[in-house]
C-alpha positions in Angstrom: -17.6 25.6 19.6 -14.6 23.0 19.2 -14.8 20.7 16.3 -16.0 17.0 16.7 -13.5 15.1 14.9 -15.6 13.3 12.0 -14.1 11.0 9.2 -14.0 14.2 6.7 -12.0 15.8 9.4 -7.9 15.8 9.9 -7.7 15.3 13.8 -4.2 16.8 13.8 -6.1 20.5 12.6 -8.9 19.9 15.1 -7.8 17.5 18.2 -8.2 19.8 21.5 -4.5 19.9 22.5 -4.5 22.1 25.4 -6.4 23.7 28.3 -4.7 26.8 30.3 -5.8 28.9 32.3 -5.4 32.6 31.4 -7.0 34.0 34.6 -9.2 33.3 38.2 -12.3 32.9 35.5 -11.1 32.5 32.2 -9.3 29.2 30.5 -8.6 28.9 26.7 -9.2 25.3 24.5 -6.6 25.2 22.0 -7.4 23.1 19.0 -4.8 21.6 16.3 -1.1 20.8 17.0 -0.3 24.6 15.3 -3.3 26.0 17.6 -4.6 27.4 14.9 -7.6 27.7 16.9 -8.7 28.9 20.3 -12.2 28.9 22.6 -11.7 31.5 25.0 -14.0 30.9 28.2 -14.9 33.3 30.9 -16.6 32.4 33.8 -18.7 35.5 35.3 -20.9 34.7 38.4 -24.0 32.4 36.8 -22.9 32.6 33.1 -20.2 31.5 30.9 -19.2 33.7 27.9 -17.3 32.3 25.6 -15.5 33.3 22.0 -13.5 32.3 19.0 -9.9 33.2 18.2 -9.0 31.9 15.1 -7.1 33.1 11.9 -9.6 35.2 11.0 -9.5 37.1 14.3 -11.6 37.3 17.8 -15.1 37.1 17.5 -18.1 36.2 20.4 -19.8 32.9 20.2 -22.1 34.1 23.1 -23.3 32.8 26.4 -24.5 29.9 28.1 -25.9 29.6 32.0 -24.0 27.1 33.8 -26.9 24.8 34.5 -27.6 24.4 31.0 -23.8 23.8 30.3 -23.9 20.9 33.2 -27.3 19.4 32.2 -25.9 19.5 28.2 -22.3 17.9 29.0 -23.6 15.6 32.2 -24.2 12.5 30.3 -20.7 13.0 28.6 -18.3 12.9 31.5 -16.3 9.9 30.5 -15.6 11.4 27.3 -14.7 14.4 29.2 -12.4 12.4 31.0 -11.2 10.5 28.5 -10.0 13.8 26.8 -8.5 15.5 29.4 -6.4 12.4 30.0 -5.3 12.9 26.1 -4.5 15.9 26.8 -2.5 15.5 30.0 -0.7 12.8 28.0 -0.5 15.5 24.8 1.1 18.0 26.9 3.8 15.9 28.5 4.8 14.0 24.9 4.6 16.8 22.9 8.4 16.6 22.1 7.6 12.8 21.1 4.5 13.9 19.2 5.9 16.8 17.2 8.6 14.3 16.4 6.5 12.2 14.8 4.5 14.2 13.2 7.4 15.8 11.4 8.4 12.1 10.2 5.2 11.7 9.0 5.3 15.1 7.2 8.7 14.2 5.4 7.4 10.2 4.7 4.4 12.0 3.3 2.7 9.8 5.7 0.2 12.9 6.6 -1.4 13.5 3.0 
């Protein structure tokens, strides 16, 4: 599953940067500004499969029914919000971002 970004934790590895869709049923999460790191989530009738891609290849994470993904994630929907509206705002400044980031990178800003 993604990564909650924790104090120990560099949020430009883990932050969720992106959600597309790569099909009718199936979306990818792609985590850290190089996407190092993708959940891969199909949709099929009642359940949701979903897996890892990562630098060490593809690999299942398993399944969940979609009640028990709505009764798990219910009581988090502004947070959901709050992230996709990140995102959105990721995805149409990611000239501006990557920008910065590289300024930080040359500063030495991001050790």
């Amino acid at each position: 599953m993604l990564t909650e970004t924790t104090d120990q934790v560099d949020p430009r590895q883990e932050m969720l940067m992106q959600i597309k869709p790569l099909s009718d049923n199936s979306f990818q999460f792609q985590e850290g500004t190089a996407g190092s790191t993708r959940l891969i989530i199909t949709i099929n009738g009642d359940t949701v499969d979903h897996k890892i891609s990562d630098m060490l290849g593809e690999h299942s994470e398993g399944s969940m029914n979609k009640a028990d993904l709505v009764s798990r994630y219910r009581d988090k929907q502004a947070q959901v919000d709050a992230i996709i509206q990140k995102i959105n705002y990721n995805d149409q400044h990611t000239t501006e971002i990557n920008q910065k980031l590289m300024e930080d990178m040359v500063s030495g800003k991001d050790d």
